[in-house]
N, C-alpha and C positions, 0 to 999 in steps of 0.2 A: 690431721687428727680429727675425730669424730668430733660430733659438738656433747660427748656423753663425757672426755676427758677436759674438755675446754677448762676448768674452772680445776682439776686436778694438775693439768701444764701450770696453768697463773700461781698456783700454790706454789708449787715446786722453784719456779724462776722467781717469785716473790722473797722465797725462806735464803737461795742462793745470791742474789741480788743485795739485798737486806745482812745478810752473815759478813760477804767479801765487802760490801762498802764500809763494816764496823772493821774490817780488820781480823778477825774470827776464821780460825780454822773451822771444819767441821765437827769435829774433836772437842773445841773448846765451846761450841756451842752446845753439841750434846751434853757437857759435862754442867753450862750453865742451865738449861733446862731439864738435868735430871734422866735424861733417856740416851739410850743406849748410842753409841758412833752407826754402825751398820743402819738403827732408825734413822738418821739425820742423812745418811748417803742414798737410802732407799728413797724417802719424801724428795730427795734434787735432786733421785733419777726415775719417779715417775712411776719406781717397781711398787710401792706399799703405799695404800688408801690407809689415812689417817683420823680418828676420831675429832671430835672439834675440841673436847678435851687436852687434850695430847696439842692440837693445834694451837691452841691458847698457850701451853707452856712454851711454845717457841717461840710465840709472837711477844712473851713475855720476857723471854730470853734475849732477845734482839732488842730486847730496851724501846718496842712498839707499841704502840695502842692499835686496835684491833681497825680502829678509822684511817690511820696511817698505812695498815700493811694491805687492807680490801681498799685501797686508793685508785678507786674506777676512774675519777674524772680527769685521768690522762691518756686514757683509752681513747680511743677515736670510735664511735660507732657504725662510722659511715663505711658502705659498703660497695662506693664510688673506685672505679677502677685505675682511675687518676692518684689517690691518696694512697694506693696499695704501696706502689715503693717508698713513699714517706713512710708510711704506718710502720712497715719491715724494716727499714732505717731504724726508724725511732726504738723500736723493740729491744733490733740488736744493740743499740746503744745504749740504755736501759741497761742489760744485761752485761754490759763494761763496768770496773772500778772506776771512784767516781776523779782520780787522776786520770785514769785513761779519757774521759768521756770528754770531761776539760782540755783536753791536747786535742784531740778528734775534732770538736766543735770550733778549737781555735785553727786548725789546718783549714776546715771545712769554712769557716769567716775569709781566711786568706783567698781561697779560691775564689769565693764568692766576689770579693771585692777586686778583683782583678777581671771577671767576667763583666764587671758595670764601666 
C-alpha cells in the first residue's frame, strides 16, 4: 500500500480492532455512533474516506479518547529489516481479540521457554 493510504489502513484496523475488543458488532456500533451499518463496513474495508467529524463519532462510540485510538507509541518506527517480522507479528496480533492475543502469547511463552 502507498504511503498516501497509510494513515487510512491504521484508521480502518484502529475502528475494527477497537469495535471487536469491546465486543461490538458492526451494527451496533453504527447504531452507537448514529451512522449508517454500510458507513462502519466501508471505514473497516478501506472503500470510503471519512471526515474527522464523523471520525470522532466513532472514536466516541468505542468509549475512546481520540489519545487512545491515534496510540502511535506502539508503532515501531524503525525501518531495520531485522524487526520486519517482529513488526508483522505484532500487527497481526494487534488485530486478534484480546482472548485470542492472550492464548497466542501464552503458546508463544511455552515455545520460548522450551527453546532456552
Amino acid at each position: 500500500m502507498d504511503k498516501a493510504n497509510d494513515l487510512q489502513k491504521y484508521v480502518a484496523n484502529q475502528v475494527k480492532i477497537h469495535r471487536q475488543a469491546k465486543g461490538l458488532s458492526q451494527e451496533a456500533l453504527s447504531e452507537k455512533a448514529g451512522l449508517g451499518l454500510k458507513f462502519i463496513n466501508q471505514l473497516e474495508n478501506q472503500t470510503h474516506n471519512t471526515s474527522l467529524q464523523t471520525l470522532e463519532k466513532v472514536i466516541t462510540a468505542l468509549d475512546l479518547t481520540i489519545e487512545e485510538f491515534f496510540d502511535f507509541s506502539k508503532l515501531s518506527v524503525s525501518k531495520d529489516s531485522e524487526t520486519l517480522p517482529l513488526r508483522r507479528l505484532a500487527m497481526k496480533l494487534k488485530q486478534l481479540p484480546k482472548e485470542q492475543q492472550l492464548t497466542f502469547l501464552s503458546i508463544f511463552e511455552s515455545i520460548l521457554d522450551q527453546v532456552d
